[in-house]
Each structure stands twice: as C-alpha cells, then as structure tokens.
C-alpha positions in Angstrom: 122.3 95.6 180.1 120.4 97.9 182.7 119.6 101.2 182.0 122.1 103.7 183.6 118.7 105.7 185.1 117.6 102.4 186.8 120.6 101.8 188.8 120.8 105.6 189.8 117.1 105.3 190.8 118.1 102.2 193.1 121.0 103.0 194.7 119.0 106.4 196.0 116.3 104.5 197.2 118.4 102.3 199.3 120.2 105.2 201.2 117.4 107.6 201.6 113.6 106.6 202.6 111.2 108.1 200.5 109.2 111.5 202.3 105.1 111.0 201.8 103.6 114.6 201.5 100.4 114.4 203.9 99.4 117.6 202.8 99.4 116.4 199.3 97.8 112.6 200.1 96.4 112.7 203.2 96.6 112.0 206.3 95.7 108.4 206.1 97.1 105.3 204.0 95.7 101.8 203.7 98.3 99.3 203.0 97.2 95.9 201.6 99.6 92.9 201.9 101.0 94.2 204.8 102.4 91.4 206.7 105.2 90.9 204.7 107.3 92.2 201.6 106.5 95.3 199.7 103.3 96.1 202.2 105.2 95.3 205.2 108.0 97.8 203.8 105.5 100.8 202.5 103.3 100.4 206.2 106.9 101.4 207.6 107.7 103.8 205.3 104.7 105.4 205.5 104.3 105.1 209.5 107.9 106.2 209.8 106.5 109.7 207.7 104.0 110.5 210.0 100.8 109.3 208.5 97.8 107.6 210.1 97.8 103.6 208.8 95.6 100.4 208.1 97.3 97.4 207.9 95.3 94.6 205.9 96.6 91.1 204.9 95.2 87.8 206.0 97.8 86.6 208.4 96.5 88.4 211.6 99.6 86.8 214.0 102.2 88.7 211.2 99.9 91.9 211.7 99.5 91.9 214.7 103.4 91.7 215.0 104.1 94.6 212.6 101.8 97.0 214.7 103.7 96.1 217.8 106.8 97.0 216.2 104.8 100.5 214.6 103.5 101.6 217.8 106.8 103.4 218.8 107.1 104.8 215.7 105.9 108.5 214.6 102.2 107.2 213.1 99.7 108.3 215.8 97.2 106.0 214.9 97.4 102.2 213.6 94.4 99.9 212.3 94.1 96.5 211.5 92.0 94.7 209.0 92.3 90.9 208.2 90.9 89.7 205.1 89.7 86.5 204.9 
C-alpha cells in the first residue's frame, strides 16, 4: 500500500510545474541525459523557468531536436554537449 504523502506529492506534481529559484541556484543548469526521459523533462522544466541550459546526452539528432523545440521558450541561452 502507498503512503498517503506519496500520492499527495504526485498528483501536485502533475498539475503544477515545479518553480527553480535562480537567485537561489543560479542562473545556469547542466542537464545530463537530456535527449529523452527525466533529462529531456528537467531541460524543459528548467528552460520553461527562465534559466540559462546545457543539454548533454549522446544522441546529438535527439538534442539537436529538443533545442529546436527550447528556443521559443523563456531560456535565453541554450548549449549543447554530446558525449561520446
């Protein structure tokens, strides 16, 4: 049986994107993974909040896609990185 906190803490989550504090982190945020799953959905969060990002993940066509998809969004400046 879940814990009754758990489900509380998921159902917020999924109707209200978190808000990243720049003053707090910074202005920047490097996101690792970020051509899909949990990176691709913390390089949107965290673009959608304002905040300067590097993508990095190996996959540079999936990358290269995401940052297309960033650019209108309210992060002024994108990076890329591609391990290998």
């Amino acid at each position: 049986m879940e814990h009754p906190l758990q489900k509380t803490s998921a159902r917020r989550h999924r109707t209200r994107p978190a808000v990243v504090d720049k003053r707090r982190f910074g202005p920047w945020a490097v996101v690792t993974g970020a051509s899909s799953g949990i990176g691709e959905g913390f390089a949107r969060q965290l673009a959608a909040n304002g905040l300067d990002v590097v993508l990095v993940a190996r996959r540079r066509r999936l990358l290269e896609e995401l940052r297309a998809q960033l650019v209108g969004s309210t992060a002024s400046r994108l990076g890329l990185w591609r391990r290998t």
